[in-house]
PLY file of the C-alpha trace (Angstrom):
ply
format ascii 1.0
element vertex 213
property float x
property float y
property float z
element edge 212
property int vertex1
property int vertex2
end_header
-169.65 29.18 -26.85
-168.41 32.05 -24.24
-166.72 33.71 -26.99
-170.09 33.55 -28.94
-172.01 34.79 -26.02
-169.91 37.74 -25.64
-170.28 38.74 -28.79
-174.69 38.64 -28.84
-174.19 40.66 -25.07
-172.36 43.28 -26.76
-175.04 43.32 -29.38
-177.62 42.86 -27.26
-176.37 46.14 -25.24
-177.12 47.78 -28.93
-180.93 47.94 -26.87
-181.80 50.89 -25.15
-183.01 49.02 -21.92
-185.37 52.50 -20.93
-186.79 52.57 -24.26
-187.71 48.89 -24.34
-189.27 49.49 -20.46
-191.00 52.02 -22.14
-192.51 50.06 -24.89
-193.25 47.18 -22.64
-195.18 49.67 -20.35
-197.50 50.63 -23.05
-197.90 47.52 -24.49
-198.42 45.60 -21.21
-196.77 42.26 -22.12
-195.11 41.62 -18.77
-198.55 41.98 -17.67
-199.69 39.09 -15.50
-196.70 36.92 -16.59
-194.98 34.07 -14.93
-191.25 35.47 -14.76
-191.15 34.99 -18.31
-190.95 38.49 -19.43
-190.82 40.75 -22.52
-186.75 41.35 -22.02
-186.04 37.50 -21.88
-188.16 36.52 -24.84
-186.53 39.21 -26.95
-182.96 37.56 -26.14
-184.15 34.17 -26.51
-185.54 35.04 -30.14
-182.66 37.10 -30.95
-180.93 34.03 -29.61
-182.50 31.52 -31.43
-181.53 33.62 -34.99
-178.13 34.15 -34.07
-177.49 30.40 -32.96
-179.26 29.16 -36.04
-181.65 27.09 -33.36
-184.49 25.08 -35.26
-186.26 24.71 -31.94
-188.01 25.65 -28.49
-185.64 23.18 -27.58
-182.15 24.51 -28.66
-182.92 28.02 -27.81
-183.87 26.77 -23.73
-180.76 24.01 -24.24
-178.47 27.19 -25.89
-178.94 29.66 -23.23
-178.69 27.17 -20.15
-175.27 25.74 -21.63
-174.32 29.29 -20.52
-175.47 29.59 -17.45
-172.61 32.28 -16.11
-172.92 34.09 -18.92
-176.97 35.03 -19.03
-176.77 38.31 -16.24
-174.49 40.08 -19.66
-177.61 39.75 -21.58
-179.91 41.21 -18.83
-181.81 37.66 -17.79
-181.76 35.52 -14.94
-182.50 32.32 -15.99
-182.72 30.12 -19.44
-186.62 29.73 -19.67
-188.37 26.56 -20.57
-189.29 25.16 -23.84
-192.83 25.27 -22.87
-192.19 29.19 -21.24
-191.19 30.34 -25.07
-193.70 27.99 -26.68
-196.33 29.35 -24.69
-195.17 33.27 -24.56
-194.88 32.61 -28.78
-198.46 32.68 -29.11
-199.58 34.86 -26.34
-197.37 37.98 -26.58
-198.52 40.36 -28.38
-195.53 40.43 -31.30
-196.68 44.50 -32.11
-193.94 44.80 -29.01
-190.69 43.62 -30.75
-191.66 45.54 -34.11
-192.23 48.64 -32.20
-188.82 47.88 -30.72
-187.19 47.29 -34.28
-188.21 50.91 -35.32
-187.26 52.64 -32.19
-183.49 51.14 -32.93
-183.74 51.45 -36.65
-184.12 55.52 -35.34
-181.63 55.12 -32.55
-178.78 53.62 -35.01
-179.70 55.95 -38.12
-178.59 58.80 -36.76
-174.73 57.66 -37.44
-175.38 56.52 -41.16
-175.35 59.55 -42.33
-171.77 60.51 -41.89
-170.38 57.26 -43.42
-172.47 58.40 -46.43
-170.39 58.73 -50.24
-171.29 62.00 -51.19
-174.00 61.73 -54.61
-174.95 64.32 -56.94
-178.76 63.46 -56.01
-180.24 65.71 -54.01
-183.46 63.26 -53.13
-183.54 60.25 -50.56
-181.26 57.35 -52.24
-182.80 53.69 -52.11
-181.46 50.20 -53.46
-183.19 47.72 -54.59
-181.71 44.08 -55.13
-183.37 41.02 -55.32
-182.52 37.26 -54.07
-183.65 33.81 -54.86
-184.57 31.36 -52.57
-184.50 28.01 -53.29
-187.54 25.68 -52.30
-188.34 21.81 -52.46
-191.29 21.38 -55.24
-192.55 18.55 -53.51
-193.07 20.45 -50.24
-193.83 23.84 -51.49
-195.86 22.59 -55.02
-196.90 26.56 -55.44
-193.66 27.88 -55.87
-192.62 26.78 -59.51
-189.66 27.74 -60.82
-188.57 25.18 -63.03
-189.97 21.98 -63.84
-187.63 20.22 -61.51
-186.85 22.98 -58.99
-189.26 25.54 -56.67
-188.00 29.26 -55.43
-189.32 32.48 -54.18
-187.88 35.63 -55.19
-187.25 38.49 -52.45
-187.05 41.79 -53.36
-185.72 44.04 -51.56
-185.36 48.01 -51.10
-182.86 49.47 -49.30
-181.95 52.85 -47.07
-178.84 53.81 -48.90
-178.05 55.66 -45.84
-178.49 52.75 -42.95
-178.72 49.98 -45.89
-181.47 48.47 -43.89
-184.67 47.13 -45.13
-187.73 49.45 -45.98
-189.29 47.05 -48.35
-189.80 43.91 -49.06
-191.51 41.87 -51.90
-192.13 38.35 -51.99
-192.71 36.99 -55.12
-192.75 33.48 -57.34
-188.67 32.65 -58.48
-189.79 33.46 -62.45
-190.84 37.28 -61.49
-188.27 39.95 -63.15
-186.89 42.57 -60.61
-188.08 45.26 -62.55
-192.07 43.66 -62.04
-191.21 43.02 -58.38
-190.77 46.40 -57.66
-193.92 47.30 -58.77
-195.31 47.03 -55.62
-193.20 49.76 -53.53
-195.29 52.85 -52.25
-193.36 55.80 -53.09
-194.39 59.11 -51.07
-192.50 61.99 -52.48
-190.08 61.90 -55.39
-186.94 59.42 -54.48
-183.86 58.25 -56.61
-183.30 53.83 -56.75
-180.65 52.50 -57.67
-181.17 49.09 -59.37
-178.00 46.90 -58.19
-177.97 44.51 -60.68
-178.52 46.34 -63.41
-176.59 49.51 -61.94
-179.08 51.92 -63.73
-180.67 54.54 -61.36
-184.12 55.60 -61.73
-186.46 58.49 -60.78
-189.47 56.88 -59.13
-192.47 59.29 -58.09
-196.08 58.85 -57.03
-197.18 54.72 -57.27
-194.21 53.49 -58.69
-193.87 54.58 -61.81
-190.43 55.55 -62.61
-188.23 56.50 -65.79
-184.17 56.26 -66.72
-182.36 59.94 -66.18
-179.23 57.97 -65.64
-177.33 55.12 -66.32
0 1
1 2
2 3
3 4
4 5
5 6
6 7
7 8
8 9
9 10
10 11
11 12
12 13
13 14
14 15
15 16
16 17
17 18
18 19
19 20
20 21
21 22
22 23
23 24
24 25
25 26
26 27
27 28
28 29
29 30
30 31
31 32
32 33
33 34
34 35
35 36
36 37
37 38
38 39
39 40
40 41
41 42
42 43
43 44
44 45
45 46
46 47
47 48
48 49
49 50
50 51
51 52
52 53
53 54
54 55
55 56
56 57
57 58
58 59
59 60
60 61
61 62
62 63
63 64
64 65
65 66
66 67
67 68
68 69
69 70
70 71
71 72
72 73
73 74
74 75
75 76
76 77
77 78
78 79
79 80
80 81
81 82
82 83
83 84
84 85
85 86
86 87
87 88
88 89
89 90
90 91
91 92
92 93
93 94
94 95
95 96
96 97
97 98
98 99
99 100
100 101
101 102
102 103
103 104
104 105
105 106
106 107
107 108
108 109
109 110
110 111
111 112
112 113
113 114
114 115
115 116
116 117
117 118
118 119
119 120
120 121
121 122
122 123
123 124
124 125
125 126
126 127
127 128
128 129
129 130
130 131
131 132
132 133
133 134
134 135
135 136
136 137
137 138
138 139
139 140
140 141
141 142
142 143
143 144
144 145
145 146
146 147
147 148
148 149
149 150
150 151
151 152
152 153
153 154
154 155
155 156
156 157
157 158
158 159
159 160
160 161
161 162
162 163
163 164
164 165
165 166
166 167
167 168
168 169
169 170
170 171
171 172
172 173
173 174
174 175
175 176
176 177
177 178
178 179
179 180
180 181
181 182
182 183
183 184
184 185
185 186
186 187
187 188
188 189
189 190
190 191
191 192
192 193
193 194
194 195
195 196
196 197
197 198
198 199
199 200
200 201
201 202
202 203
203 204
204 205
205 206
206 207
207 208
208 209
209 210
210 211
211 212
């Protein structure tokens, strides 16, 4: 577990704690709260992915199990089940997406010199797509087969940072090249399909056409 832990602090220290202050500030979600605060629900949720918790409970039984090891990931205490339970469905959640994009910024500066130089002189995106398996009798929307339920993600990537921009969710039967239908294209771009390994020119709506393959 200490091993684990110092390896989510040194993640965790990925954060730019001033930025995050500065976030919280406008978004006043430390406001009025009960030592529970913005800084120690992000780790406990980043926590609780990382940990593969399934509950309030193993996130608040996770983090106190490491008692001498929460002041490297900036909190004091482990908080209650009912602290993240309750902060869940009060905080305003705007906070920890305005927080993604601030670090999506912060980190995509460096992509770019890892980059494989491309004869394409127009922003580079991937798209792949993945299927996720589902119980029929629990999800009965999501046919797939007659014995078997899935969704299908799509999903477009920065070829740069190869982080999200887009994603799709559709039923398990839908064909990538329908699932992409969806993506808002705002200038000109180049996509590489990954499964098909056939780059397209996409422009205005989605429409797109073959200039290589």
């Amino acid at each position: 577990m200490d091993s684990k832990l110092t390896l989510f602090s040194q993640i965790i220290s990925k954060i730019d704690r001033v930025i995050f202050k500065k976030i919280v500030k406008e978004k006043k979600t430390d406001y009025r709260n009960k030592g529970f605060d913005s800084w120690t629900h992000l780790v406990s949720m980043l926590f609780c992915h990382f940990a593969k918790s399934t509950s309030v409970r193993d996130i608040s039984n996770g983090l106190r199990s490491a008692t001498g090891n929460l002041n490297h990931l900036g909190i004091k205490t482990a908080p209650s089940k009912s602290s993240i339970s309750y902060q869940n469905g009060k905080r305003d959640a705007d906070l920890f997406k305005d927080v993604y994009f601030k670090l999506l910024e912060q980190l995509g500066q460096h992509t770019k010199e890892r980059r494989t130089k491309l004869k394409i002189k127009v922003p580079v995106y991937l798209l792949d797509s993945t299927l996720i398996s589902l119980c029929l009798s629990l999800f009965d929307w999501a046919t797939y087969r007659t014995k078997k339920g899935a969704v299908k993600m799509h999903t477009l990537l920065e070829y740069d940072g190869k982080l999200p921009v887009y994603v799709n969710i559709t039923k398990g039967s839908v064909a990538d090249n329908k699932g992409r239908k969806t993506f808002l294209w705002k200038r000109e771009q180049s996509l590489l399909q990954t499964d098909f390994i056939t780059i397209f020119r996409c422009f205005l709506f989605g429409t797109a056409k073959v200039f290589s393959s």
